[in-house]
C-alpha positions in Angstrom: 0.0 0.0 0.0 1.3 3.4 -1.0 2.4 5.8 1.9 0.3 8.7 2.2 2.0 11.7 3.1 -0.7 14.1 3.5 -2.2 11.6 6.2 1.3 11.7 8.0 1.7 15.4 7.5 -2.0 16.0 8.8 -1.3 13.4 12.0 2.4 14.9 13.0 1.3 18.4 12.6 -2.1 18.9 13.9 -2.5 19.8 17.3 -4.7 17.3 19.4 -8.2 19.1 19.9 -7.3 18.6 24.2 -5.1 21.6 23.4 -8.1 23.8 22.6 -10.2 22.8 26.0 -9.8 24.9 28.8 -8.6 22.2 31.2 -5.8 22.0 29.2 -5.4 26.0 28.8 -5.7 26.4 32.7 -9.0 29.0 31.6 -11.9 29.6 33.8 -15.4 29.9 31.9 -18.3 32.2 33.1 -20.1 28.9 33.2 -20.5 25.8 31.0 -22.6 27.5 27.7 -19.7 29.9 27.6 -16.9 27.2 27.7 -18.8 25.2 25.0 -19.1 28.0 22.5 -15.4 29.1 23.1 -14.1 25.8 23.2 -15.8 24.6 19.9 -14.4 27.9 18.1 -11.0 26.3 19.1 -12.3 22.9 18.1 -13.2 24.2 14.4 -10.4 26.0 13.9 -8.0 22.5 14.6 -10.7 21.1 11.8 -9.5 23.9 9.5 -5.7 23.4 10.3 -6.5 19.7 10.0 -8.1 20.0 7.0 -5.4 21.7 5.6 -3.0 19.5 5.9 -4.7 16.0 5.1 -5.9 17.7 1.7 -4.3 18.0 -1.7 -4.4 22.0 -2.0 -6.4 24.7 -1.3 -9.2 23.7 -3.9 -9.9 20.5 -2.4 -9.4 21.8 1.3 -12.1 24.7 0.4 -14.7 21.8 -0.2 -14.4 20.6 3.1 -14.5 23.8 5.2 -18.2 24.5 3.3 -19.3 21.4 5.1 -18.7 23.3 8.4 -21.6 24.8 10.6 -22.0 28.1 9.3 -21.7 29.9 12.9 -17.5 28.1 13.0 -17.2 28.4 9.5 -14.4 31.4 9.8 -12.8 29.8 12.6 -12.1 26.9 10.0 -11.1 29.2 7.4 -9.0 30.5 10.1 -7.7 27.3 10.8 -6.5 26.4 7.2 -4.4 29.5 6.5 -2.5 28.9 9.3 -2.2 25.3 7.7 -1.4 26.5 4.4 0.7 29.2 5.8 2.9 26.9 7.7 3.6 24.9 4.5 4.4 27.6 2.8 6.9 28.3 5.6 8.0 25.2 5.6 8.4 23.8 1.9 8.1 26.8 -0.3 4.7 27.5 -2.4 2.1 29.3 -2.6 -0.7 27.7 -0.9 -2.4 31.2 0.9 -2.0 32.8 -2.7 -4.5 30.1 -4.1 -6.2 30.0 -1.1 -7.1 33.6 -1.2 -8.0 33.0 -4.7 -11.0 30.7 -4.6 -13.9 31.5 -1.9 -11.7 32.2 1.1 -11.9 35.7 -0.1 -15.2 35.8 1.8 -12.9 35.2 4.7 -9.8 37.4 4.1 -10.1 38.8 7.2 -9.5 35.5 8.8 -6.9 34.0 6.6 -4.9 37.1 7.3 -5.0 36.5 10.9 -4.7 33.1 10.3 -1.3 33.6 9.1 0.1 35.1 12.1 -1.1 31.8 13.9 1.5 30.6 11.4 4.3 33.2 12.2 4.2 32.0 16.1 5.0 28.6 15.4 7.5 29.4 12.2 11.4 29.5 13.4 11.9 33.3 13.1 13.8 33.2 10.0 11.2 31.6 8.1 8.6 34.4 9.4 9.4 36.5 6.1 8.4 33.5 4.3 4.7 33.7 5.0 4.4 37.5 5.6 1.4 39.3 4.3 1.8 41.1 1.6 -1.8 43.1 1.3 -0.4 46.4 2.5 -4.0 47.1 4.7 -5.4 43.9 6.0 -1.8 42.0 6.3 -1.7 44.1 9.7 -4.4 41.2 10.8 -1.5 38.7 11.0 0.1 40.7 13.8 -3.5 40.1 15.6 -3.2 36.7 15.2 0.5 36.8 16.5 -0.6 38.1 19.3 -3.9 36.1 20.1 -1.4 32.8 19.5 1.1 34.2 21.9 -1.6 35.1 24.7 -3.4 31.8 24.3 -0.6 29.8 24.1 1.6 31.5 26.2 -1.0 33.3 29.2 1.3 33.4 32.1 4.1 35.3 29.9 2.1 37.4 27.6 -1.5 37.7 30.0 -0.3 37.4 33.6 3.1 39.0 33.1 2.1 41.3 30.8 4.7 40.3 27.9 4.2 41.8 24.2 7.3 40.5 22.2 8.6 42.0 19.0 8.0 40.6 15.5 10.5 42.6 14.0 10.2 45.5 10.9 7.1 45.2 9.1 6.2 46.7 6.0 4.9 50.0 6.1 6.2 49.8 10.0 10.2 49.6 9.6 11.4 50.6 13.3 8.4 48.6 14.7 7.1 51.8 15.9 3.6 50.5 15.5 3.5 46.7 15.3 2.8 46.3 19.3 -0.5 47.9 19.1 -1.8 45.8 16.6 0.0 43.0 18.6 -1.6 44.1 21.6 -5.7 43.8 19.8 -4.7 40.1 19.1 -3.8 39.5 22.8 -7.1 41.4 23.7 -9.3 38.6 21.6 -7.5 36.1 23.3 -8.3 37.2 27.0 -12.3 37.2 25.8 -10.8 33.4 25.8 -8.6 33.6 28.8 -11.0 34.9 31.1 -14.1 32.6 29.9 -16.3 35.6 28.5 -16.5 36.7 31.8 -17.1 40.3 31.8 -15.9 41.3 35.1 -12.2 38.9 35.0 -12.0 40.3 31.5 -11.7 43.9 33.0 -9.6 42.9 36.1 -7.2 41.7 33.8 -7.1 44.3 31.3 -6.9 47.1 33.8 -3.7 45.1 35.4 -1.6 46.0 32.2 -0.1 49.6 31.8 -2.5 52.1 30.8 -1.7 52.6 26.9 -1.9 49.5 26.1 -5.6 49.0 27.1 -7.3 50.9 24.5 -6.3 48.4 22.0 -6.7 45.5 24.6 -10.2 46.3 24.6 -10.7 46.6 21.3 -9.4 43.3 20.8 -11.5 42.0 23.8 -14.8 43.5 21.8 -13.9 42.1 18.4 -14.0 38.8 20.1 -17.0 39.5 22.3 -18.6 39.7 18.6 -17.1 37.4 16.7 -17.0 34.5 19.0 -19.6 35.1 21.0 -19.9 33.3 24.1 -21.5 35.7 26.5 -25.2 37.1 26.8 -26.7 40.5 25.9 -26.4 41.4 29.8 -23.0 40.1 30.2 -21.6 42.3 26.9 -23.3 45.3 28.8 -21.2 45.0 31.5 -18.2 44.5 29.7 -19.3 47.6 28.0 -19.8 49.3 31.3 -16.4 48.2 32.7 -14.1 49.4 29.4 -16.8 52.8 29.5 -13.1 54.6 29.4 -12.4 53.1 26.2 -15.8 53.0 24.7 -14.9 54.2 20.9 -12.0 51.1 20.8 -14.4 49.0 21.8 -16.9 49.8 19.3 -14.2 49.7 16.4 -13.0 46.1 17.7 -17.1 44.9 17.6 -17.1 46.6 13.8 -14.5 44.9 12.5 -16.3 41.7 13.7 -19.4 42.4 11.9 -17.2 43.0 8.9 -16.1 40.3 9.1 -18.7 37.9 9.5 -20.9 39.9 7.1 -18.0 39.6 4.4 -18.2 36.2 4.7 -21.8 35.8 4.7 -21.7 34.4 8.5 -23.3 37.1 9.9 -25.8 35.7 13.3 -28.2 36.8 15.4 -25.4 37.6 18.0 -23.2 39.8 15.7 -25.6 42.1 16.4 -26.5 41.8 19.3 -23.1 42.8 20.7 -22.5 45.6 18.2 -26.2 47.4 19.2 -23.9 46.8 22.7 -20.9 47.9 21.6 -21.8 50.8 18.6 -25.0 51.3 19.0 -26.1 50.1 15.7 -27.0 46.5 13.8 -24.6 44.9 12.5 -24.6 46.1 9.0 -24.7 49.0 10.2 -21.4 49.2 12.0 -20.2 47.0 9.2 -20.4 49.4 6.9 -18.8 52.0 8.6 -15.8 50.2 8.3 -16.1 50.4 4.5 -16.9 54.0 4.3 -13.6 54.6 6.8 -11.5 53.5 3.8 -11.9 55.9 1.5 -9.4 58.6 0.4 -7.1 56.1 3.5 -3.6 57.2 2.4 -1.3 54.0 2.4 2.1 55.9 2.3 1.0 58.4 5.3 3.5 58.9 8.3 1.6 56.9 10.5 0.8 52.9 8.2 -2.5 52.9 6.9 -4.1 50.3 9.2 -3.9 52.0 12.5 -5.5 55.5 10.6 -8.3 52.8 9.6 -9.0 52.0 13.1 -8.9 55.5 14.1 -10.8 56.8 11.7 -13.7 54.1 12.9 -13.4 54.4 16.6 -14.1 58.2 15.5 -17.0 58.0 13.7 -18.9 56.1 16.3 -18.2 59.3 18.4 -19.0 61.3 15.7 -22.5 59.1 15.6 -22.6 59.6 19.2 -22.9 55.9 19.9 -20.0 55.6 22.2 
């Protein structure tokens, strides 16, 4: 019988799914419905990675991440980038490039931040290798740096309040910038870290130094949306405790909706926590996102990306919804 190699690849590199459960992570849930929801995100996005690398190539993988529940989809999508991205690193190629060509453009937002997943677990000089090279949205891979490093790595990057550096990144040569966009990844991962409990979320956010907790937050909210996890009353009070940081918050919970709406993922919860967290549906605060874009100047003093995020957090003040 022939050797399959993708089977052998698929079984040596994918992470068992105990990795994803919070007994393994050491995480406290705000009670079992909440561990469920974040531990199956976790769950599907293994699936993805898995997927990934038991499959042919991008086309065939594609096929198999439709068959996943519509509500996990992205995290699947997430999953596979960080598959394909790895290979990449590994062997050469250009698995994301096809990726991104074929329906995971729905989910470019993921796949970007997918990619980043891929950068943590690269040796350093292979990093280059699989770094974005969409001017605007490869930012997201510094997110998903920074939600590996935090989920992965909670008593150095959480508890000790660690941010690491990635190095020069385009647009960002001194890596004047980079830690911010580090820093909303490692917010998305507390919204896992503390069990989408409002009130632990806060507590630990408020432990790290002041300026980075603007884009903690605004990482936390993103995954408050995106994830879901907690109830309407429960996203109040996380709304209620970051008060201080209202507008991040509400460009975080944007980029969500976005995100799921790109993709055609949007759910009953997306906007439930943006009427929380922007005071508008979801294709609502969606949209401003879009309408943030134009006239962006991508060869500005400060990179493109972080005036995107700006110029959002503004407008919901300028709506008065935060």
């Amino acid at each position: 019988m022939p050797v399959n190699w993708r089977t052998i690849r698929q079984y040596l590199l994918t992470p068992a799914m105990a990795e994803t459960s919070f007994a393994t992570r050491g995480f406290q849930a705000r009670d079992e419905a909440s561990r469920e929801r974040l531990e199956s995100a976790g769950a599907h996005f293994l699936t993805g990675f898995g997927h990934a690398m038991g499959e042919r190539g991008p086309a065939e993988t594609t096929d198999r991440l439709e068959t996943v529940e519509r509500d996990m989809r992205g995290f699947a999508y997430e999953g596979a980038a960080m598959g394909f991205a790895i290979l990449d690193g590994l062997t050469g190629g250009s698995r994301v490039a096809r990726f991104l060509a074929g329906p995971a453009d729905r989910h470019v937002y993921m796949v970007h931040v997918g990619m980043g997943w891929a950068m943590a677990r690269l040796p350093r000089w292979r990093r280059r290798a699989v770094q974005p090279t969409d001017r605007l949205l490869g930012w997201l891979a510094l997110d998903g740096y920074g939600f590996h490093q935090a989920y992965f790595h909670t008593a150095r990057y959480v508890r000790e309040h660690h941010r690491g550096h990635v190095g020069p990144w385009p647009g960002d040569p001194a890596g004047r910038w980079t830690g911010q966009v580090v820093d909303q990844g490692i917010g998305r991962a507390l919204w896992f870290v503390a069990g989408a409990d409002p009130d632990r979320v806060a507590d630990t956010v408020d432990r790290f130094p002041a300026e980075r907790r603007e884009d903690l937050y605004s990482g936390t909210a993103l995954a408050a949306t995106y994830a879901g996890g907690a109830p309407r009353e429960a996203l109040l009070r996380l709304a209620e405790l970051g008060a201080a940081y209202a507008p991040a918050m509400a460009q975080g919970s944007a980029f969500a909706a976005q995100a799921r709406g790109r993709a055609g993922l949007t759910t009953e919860h997306t906007g439930v926590a943006t009427e929380v967290f922007c005071g508008t549906p979801a294709a609502q605060a969606a949209k401003v996102t879009q309408t943030a874009l134009d006239g962006l100047d991508h060869d500005g003093p400060v990179p493109a990306y972080l005036v995107w995020r700006q110029r959002i957090a503004e407008q919901f003040v300028t709506l008065g919804r935060c």
